[in-house]
C-alpha positions in Angstrom: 13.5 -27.2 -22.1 13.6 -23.8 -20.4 16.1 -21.3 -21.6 19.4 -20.7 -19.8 20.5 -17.4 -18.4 22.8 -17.2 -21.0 20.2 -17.7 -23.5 18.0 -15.0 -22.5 17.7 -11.4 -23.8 15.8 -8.6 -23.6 14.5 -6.0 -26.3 15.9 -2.2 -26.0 12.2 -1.4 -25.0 12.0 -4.2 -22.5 15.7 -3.5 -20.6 14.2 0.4 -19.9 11.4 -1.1 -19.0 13.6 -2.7 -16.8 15.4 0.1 -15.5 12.3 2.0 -14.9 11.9 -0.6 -11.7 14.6 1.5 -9.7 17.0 2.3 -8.5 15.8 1.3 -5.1 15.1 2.8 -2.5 14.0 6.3 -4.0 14.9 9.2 -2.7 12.8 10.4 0.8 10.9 13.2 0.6 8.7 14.9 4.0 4.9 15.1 3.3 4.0 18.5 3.0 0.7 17.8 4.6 2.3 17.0 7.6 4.5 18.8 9.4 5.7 16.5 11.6 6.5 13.8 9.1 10.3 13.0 10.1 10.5 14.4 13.1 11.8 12.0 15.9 9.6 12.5 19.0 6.5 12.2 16.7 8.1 8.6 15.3 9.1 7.6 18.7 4.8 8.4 19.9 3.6 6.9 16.3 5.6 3.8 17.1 4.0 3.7 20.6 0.3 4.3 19.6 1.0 1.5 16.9 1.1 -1.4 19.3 -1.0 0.4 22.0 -4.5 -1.1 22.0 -6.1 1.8 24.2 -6.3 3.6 21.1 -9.5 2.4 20.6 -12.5 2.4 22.7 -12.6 -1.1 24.2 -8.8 -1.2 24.7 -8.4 -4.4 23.2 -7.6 -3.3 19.3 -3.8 -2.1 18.2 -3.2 -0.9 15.0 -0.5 -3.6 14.9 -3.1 -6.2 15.4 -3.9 -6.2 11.7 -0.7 -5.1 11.1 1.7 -7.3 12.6 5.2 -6.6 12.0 5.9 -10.9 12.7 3.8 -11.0 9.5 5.0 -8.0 7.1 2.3 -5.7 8.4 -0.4 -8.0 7.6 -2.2 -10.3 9.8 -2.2 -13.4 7.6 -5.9 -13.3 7.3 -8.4 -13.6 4.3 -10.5 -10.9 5.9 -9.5 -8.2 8.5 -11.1 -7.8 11.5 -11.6 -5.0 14.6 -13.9 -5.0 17.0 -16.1 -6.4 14.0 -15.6 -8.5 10.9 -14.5 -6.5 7.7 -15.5 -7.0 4.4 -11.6 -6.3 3.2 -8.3 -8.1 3.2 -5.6 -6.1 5.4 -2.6 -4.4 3.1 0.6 -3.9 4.4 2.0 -0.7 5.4 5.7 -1.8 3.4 6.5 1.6 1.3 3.0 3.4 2.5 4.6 6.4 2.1 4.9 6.8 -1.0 1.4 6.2 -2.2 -0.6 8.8 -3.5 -4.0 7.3 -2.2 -4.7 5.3 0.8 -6.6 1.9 1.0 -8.2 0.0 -1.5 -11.0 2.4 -2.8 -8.3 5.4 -2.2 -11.3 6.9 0.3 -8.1 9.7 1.4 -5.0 11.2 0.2 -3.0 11.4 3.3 -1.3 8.7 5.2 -2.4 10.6 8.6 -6.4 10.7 7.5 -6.1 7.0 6.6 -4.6 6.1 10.3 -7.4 8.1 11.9 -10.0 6.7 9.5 -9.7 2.9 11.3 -9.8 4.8 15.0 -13.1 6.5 14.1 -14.7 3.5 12.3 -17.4 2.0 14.6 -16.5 -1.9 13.4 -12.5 -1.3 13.5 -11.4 1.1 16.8 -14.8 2.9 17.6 -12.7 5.8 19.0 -12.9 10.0 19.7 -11.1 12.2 19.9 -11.9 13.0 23.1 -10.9 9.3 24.0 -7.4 10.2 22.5 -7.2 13.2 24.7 -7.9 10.7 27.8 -5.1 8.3 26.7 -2.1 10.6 25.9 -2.7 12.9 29.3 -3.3 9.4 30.9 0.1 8.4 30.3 3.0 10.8 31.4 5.2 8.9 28.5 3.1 9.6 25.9 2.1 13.2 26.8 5.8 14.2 26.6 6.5 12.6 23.6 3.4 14.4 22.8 4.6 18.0 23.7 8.0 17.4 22.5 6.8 16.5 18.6 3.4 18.7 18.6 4.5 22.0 20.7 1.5 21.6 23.1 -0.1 19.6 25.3 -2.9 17.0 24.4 -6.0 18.8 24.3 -5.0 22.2 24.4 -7.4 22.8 21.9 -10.2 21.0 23.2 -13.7 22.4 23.0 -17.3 20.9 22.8 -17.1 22.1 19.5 -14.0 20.1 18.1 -14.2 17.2 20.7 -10.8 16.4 20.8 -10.4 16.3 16.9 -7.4 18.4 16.5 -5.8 15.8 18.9 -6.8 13.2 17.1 -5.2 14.0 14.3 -1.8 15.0 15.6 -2.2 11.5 16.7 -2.6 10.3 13.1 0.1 12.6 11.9 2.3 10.8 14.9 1.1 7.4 13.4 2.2 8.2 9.9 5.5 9.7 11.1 6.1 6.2 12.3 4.6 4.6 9.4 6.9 6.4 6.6 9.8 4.6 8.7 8.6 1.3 6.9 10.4 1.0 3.9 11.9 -2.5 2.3 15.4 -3.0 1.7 17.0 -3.8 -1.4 15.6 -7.5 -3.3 17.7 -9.6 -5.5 16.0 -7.7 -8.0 17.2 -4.4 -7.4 20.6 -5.4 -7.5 19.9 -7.2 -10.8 18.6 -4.1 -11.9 21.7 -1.9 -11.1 23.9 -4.6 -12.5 22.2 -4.2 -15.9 22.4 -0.4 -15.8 26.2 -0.6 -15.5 26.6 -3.3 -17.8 27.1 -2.3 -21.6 26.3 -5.6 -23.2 22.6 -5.7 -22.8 23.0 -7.5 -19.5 24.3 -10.6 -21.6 27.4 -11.2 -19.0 28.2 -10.6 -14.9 24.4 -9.1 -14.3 22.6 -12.5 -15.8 25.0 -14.6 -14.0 23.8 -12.5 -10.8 20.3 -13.5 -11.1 18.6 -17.1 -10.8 17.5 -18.0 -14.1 14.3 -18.9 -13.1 13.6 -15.3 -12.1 15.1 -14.0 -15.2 12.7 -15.9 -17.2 9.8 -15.0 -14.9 11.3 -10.9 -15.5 11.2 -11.8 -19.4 7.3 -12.7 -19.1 6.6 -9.8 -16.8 8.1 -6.9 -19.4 7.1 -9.0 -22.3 3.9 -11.2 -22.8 2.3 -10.3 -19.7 2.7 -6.7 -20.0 2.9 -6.7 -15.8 4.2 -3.7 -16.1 1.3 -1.6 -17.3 0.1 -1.4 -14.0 2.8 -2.5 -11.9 5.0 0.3 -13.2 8.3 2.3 -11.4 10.5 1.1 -8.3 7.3 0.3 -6.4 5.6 -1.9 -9.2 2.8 -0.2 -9.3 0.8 3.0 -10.7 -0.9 3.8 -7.7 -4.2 4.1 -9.1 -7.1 1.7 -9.3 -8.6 -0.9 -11.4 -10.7 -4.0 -12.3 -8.6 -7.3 -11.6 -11.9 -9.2 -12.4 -12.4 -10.4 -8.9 -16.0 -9.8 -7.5 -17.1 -6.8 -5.9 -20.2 -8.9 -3.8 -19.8 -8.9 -0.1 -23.6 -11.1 0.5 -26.4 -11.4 -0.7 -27.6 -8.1 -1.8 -24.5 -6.2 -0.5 -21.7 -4.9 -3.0 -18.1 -3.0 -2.2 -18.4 0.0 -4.6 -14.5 0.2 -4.7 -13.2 3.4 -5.8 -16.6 4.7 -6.9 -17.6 4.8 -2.7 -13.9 5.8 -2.0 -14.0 8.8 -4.2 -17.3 9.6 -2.7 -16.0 9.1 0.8 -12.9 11.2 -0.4 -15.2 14.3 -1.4 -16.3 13.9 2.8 -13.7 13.6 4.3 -12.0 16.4 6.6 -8.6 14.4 6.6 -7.4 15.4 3.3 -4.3 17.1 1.8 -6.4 20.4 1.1 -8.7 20.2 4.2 -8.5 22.1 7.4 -6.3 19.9 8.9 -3.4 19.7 5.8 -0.5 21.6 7.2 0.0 22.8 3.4 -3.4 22.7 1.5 -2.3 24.6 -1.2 0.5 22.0 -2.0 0.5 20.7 -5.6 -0.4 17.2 -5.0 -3.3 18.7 -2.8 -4.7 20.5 -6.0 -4.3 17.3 -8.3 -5.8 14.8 -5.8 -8.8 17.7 -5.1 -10.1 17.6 -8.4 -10.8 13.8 -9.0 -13.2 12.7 -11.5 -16.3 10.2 -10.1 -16.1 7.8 -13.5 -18.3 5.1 -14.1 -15.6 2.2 -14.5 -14.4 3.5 -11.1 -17.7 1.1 -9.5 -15.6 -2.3 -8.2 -12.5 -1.1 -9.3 -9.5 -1.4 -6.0 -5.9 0.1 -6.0 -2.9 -1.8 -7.4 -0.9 -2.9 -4.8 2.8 -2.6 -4.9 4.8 -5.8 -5.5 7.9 -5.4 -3.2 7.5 -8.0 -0.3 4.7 -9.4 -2.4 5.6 -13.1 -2.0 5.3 -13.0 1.9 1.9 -10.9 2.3 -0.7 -13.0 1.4 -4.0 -13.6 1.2 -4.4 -11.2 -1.9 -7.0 -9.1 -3.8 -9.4 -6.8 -2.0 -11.5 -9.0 -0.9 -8.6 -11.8 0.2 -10.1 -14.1 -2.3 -6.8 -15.5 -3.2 -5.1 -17.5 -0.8 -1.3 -17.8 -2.6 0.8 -15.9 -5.5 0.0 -19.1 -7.3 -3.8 -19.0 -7.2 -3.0 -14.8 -8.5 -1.1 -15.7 -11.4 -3.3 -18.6 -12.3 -6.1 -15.8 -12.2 -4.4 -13.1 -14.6 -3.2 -16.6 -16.7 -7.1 -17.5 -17.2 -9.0 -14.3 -16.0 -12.5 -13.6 -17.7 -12.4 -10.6 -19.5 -16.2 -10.8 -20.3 -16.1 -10.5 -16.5 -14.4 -6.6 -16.4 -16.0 -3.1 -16.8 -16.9 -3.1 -20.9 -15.3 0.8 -20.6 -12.6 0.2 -18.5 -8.7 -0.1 -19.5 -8.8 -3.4 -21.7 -5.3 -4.4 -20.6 -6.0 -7.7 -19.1 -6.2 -10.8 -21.4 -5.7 -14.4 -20.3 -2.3 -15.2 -21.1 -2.6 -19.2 -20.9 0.5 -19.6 -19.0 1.9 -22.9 -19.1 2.8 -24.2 -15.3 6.8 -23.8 -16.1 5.9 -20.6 -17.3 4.0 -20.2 -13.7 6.6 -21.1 -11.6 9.4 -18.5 -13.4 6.8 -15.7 -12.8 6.6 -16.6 -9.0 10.6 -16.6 -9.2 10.4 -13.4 -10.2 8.0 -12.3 -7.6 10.0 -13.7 -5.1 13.1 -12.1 -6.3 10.9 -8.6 -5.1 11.0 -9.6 -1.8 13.9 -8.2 1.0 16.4 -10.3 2.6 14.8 -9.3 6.0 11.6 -9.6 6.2 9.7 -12.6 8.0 
């Protein structure tokens, strides 16, 4: 018979762990690397650009149409797809802003680099940046929302030289601007969570009674035997690096998705990067810790850990949207493979041979993650 709330109880090590998930929402801070992060005029052009499918070069592909805000910035899909299929399942942009990498292989370190990354990429937008120039004076709306975040007007700083690219990436920085807007509210977790910080009786009493006992139990597996919080660590459940989940890295015959080993390689290439020539602050801290990433062997098929906030309503999951429900995820860590993961990799995952009550409290808990309003 499953244990009552009243029955449950959590170790002095497990209730910090518990407290280490908040408090939610943490506090905002601008990036540095963008100096137009907060500003309204650049949120107000980022929100237009978003949805406007001229962005890319057949004018028939939004950033919203992977995206979609009707399905928590997802698009519901196994794999995404542009103007061309894609070998990887869409992530939500819930919380982006706070991530330290972007994407699954973590192939740039700014949140503006990885929204002009889709509108270069021949199989996603196919764009320029002289094509953004075209669009923004094309539209007296969007040039003065333009001039009134940037200063200038679009494609003052055009040459044959640059081809629009300075442009290009105010438009990314306008993107982000609106993108660092997207931030859940508070779950039934996170008020758990407070509850148990105020409460001196180990969370025995008012907090417990708070807090579907289904979840609870599902809380008592993720802190305890399934050591969840290893990797899904802090308010945003996650460490915001990258690993080997065991899920294959195979796109076809003969083809493979390098993961992190072809995103840090992608990284070291890339112009849209905290300490590049576009950073508005390349000398920033973060910019000298994210610069001097080590290539490692393990890092080959190994994909960022996704936050868990919203995570019940964002499926397909894994990289590769091999997944198709939370269920068939947990079932995966209960029974994963280890003979399947990198032999000098992190050695955290085990199969946990979850029973299905067991299951269903863990998806309780993963529900209770999820704010009152989203879709």
């Amino acid at each position: 018979m499953a244990a009552s709330a009243a029955e449950i109880t959590f170790s002095s090590a497990q209730r910090a762990t518990i407290l280490s998930h908040g408090p939610w929402p943490p506090r905002i801070v601008a990036d540095p690397s963008n100096r137009v992060s907060g500003n309204g005029a650049a949120i107000a052009l980022g929100k237009r650009l978003f949805s406007d499918p001229r962005l890319s070069s057949t004018g028939t592909v939004s950033c919203a149409g992977c995206h979609d805000e009707a399905k928590d910035f997802t698009d519901g899909r196994r794999l995404a797809h542009g103007l061309m299929p894609l070998a990887r399942n869409t992530p939500t942009v819930w919380n982006v802003r706070f991530n330290r990498w972007f994407g699954w292989a973590g192939a740039v370190d700014t949140l503006w680099g990885a929204s002009v990354r889709p509108i270069l990429a021949a199989d996603e937008m196919a764009a320029t940046g002289a094509h953004a120039v075209a669009l923004l004076l094309g539209d007296g709306e969007l040039t003065n929302l333009f001039v009134s975040a940037f200063g200038r007007q679009p494609g003052a700083t055009f040459s044959n030289e640059t081809g629009g690219d300075d442009t290009l990436v105010a438009v990314g920085k306008a993107l982000a601007a609106y993108q660092e807007t997207l931030v859940t509210r508070r779950t039934p977790f996170d008020d758990f969570r407070d509850a148990l910080a105020r409460d001196s009786d180990n969370g025995d009493g008012a907090a417990m009674k708070r807090y579907p006992a289904a979840a609870l139990r599902g809380l008592k597996i993720f802190v305890g035997q399934g050591r969840c919080s290893v990797c899904h660590l802090g308010p945003l459940f996650t460490n915001g690096e990258f690993d080997d989940a065991g899920i294959s890295y195979f796109t076809g015959p003969g083809k493979v998705d390098k993961g992190r080993y072809g995103g840090i390689g992608l990284f070291r290439l890339s112009p849209f990067t905290r300490h590049g020539k576009y950073s508005d602050r390349p000398d920033d801290a973060m910019a000298r810790l994210t610069q001097g990433v080590a290539l490692r062997h393990r890092d080959w098929g190994a994909f960022r850990v996704p936050s868990l906030r919203n995570v019940a309503l964002t499926g397909p999951y894994m990289h590769n949207g091999s997944l198709a429900t939370l269920r068939d995820v947990v079932r995966h860590y209960s029974e994963i493979d280890v003979e399947r993961l990198h032999t000098d990799g992190s050695a955290i995952l085990r199969p946990l041979h979850l029973s299905p009550e067991e299951i269903d409290d863990l998806l309780a808990f993963l529900a209770s993650l999820s704010d009152r309003t989203s879709r």
